[in-house]
PyMOL CGO cylinders between C-alpha atoms (Angstrom):
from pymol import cmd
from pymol.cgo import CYLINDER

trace = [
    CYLINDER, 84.11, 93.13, 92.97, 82.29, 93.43, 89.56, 0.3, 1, 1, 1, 1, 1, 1,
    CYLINDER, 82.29, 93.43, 89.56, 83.64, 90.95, 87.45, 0.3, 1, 1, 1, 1, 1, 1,
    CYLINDER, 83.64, 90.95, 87.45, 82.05, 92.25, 84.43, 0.3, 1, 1, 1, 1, 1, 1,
    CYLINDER, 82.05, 92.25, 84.43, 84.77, 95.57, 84.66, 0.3, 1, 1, 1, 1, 1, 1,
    CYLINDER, 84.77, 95.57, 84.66, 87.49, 92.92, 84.21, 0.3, 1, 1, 1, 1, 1, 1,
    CYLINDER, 87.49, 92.92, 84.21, 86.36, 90.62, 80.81, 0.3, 1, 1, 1, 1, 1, 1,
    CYLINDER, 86.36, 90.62, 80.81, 88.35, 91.10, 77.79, 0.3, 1, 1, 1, 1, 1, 1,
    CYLINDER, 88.35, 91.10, 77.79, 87.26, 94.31, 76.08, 0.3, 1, 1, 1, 1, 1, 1,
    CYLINDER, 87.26, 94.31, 76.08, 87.79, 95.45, 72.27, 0.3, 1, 1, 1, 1, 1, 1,
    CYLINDER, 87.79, 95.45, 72.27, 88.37, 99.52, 73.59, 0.3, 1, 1, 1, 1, 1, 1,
    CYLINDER, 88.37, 99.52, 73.59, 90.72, 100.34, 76.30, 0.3, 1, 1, 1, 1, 1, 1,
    CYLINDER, 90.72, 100.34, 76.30, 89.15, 100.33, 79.80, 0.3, 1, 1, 1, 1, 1, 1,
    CYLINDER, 89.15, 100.33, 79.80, 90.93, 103.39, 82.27, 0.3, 1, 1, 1, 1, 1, 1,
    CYLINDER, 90.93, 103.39, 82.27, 87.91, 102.96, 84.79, 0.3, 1, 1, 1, 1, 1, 1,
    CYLINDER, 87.91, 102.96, 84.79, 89.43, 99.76, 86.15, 0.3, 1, 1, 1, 1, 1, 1,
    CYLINDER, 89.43, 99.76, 86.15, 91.24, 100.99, 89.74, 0.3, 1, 1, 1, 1, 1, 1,
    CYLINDER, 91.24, 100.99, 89.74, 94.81, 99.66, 90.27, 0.3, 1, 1, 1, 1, 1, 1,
    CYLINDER, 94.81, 99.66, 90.27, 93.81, 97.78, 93.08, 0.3, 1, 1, 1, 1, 1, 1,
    CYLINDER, 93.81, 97.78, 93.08, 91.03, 95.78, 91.13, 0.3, 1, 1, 1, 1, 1, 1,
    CYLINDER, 91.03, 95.78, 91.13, 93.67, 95.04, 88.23, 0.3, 1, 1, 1, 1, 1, 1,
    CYLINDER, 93.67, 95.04, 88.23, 96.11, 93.90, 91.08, 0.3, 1, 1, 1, 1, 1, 1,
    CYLINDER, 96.11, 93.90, 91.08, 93.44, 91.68, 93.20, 0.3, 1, 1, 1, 1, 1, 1,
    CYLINDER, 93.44, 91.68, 93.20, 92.32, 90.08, 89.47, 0.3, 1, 1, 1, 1, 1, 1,
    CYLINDER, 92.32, 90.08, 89.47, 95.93, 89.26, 89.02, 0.3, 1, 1, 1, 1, 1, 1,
    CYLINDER, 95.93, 89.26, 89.02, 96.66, 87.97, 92.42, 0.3, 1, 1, 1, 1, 1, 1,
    CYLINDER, 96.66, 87.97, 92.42, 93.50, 85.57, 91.84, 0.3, 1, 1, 1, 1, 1, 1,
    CYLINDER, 93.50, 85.57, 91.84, 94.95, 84.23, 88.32, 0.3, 1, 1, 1, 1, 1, 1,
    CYLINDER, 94.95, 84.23, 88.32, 98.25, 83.71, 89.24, 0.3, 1, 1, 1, 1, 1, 1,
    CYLINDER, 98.25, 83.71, 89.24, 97.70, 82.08, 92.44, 0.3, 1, 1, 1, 1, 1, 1,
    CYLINDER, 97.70, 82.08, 92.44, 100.24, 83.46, 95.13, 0.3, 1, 1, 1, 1, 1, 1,
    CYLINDER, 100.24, 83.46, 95.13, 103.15, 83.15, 92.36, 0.3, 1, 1, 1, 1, 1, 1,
    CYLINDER, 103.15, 83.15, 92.36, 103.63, 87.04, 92.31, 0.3, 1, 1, 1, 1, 1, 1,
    CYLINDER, 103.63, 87.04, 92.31, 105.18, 89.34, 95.31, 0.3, 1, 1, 1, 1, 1, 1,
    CYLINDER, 105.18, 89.34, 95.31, 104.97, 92.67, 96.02, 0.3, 1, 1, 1, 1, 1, 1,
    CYLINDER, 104.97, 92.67, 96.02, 102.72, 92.77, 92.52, 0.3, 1, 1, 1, 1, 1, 1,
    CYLINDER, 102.72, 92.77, 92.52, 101.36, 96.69, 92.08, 0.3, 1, 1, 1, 1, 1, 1,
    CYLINDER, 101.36, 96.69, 92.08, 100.46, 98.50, 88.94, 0.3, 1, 1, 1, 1, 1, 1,
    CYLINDER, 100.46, 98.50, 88.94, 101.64, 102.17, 88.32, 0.3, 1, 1, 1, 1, 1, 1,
    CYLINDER, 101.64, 102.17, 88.32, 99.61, 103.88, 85.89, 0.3, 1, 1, 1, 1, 1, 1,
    CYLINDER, 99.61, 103.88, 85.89, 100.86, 106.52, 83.58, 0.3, 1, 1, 1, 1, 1, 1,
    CYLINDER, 100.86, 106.52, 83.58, 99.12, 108.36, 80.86, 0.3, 1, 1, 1, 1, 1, 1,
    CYLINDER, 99.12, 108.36, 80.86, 100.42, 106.40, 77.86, 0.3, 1, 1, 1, 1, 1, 1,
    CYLINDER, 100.42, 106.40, 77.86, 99.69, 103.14, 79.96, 0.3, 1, 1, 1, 1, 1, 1,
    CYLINDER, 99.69, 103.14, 79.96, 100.66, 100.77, 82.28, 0.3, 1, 1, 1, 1, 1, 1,
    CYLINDER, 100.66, 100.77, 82.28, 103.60, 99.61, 84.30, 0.3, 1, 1, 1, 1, 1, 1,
    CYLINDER, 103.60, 99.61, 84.30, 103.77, 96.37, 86.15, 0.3, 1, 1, 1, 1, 1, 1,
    CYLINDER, 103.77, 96.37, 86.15, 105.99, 95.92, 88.97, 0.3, 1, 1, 1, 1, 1, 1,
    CYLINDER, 105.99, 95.92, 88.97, 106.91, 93.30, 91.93, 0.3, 1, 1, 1, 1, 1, 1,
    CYLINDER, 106.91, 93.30, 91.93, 108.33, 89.95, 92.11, 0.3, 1, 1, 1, 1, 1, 1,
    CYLINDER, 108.33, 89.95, 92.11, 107.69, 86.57, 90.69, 0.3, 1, 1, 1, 1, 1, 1,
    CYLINDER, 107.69, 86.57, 90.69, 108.58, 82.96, 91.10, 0.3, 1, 1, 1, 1, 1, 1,
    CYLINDER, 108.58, 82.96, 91.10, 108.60, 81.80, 87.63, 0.3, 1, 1, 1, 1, 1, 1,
    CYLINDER, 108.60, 81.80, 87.63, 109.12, 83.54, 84.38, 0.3, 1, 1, 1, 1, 1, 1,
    CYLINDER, 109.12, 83.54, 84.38, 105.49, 82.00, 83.03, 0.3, 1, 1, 1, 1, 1, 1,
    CYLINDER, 105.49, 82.00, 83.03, 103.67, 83.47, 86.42, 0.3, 1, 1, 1, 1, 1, 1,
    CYLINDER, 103.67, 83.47, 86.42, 105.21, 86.69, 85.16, 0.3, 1, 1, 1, 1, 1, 1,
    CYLINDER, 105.21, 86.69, 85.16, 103.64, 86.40, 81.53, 0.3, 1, 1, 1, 1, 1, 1,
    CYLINDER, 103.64, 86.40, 81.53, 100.45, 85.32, 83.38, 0.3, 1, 1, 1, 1, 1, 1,
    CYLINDER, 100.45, 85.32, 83.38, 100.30, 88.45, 84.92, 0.3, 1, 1, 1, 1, 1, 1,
    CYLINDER, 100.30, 88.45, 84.92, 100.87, 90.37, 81.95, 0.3, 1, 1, 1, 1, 1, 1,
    CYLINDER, 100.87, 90.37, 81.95, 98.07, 88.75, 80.13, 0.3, 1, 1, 1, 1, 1, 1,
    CYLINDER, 98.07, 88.75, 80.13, 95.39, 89.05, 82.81, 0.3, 1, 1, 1, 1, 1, 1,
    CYLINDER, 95.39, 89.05, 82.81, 96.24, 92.69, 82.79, 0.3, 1, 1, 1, 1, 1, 1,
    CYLINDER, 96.24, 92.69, 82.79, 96.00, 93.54, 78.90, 0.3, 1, 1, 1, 1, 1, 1,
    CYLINDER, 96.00, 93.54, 78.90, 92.71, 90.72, 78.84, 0.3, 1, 1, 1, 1, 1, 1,
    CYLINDER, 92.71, 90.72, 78.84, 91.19, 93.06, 82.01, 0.3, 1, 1, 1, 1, 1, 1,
    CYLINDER, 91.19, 93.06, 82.01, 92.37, 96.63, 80.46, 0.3, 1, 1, 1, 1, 1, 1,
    CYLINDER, 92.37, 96.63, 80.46, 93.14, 96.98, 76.79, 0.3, 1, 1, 1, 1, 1, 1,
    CYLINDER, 93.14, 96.98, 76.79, 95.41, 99.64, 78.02, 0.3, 1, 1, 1, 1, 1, 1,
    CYLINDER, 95.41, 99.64, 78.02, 99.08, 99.02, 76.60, 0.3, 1, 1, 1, 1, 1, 1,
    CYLINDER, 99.08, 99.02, 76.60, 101.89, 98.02, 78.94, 0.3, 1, 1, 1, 1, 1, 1,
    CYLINDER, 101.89, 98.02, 78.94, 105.08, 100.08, 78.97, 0.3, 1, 1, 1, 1, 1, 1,
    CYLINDER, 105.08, 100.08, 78.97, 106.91, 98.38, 80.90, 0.3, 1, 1, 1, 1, 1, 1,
    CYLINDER, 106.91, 98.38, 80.90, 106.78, 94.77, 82.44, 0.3, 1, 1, 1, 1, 1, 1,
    CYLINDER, 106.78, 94.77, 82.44, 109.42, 95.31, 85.71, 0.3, 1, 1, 1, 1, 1, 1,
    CYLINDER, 109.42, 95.31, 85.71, 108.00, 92.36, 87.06, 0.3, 1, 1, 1, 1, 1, 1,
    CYLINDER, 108.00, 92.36, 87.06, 111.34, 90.27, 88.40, 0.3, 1, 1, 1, 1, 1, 1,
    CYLINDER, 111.34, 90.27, 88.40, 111.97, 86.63, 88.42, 0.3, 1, 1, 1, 1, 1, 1,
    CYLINDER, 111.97, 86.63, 88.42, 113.51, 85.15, 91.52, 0.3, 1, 1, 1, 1, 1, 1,
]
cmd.load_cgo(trace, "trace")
């Protein structure tokens, strides 16, 4: 994997695949997240799965929008 696709950029990046986003995710949250997948839409993202703490949940949100640029609709992502 390319890690240059995933630094923080100033213009959205849609190039990124889902499964890149999700695997750079995985790596900064460290096994905190479950079932983690991304559904992309046109107007932008939606994150979905499972986590074990409400700050592994925010981590994941912020590795995303740092990665992308592209806005999040939705973060479904549930604490448990």
């Amino acid at each position: 994997m390319n890690t240059d696709t995933l630094e923080k950029r100033e213009t959205p990046r849609r190039d990124v695949s889902p499964c890149d986003l999700e695997t750079h995710v995985q790596a900064r949250v460290g096994g905190q997240l479950l079932d983690f997948r991304i559904v992309v839409h046109d107007d932008g993202l939606v994150l979905q799965g499972r986590a074990r703490t409400y700050y592994a949940k925010q981590l994941a949100q912020h590795a995303v929008m740092e990665a992308t640029g592209m806005p999040i609709r939705a973060n479904e992502i549930e604490v448990c």
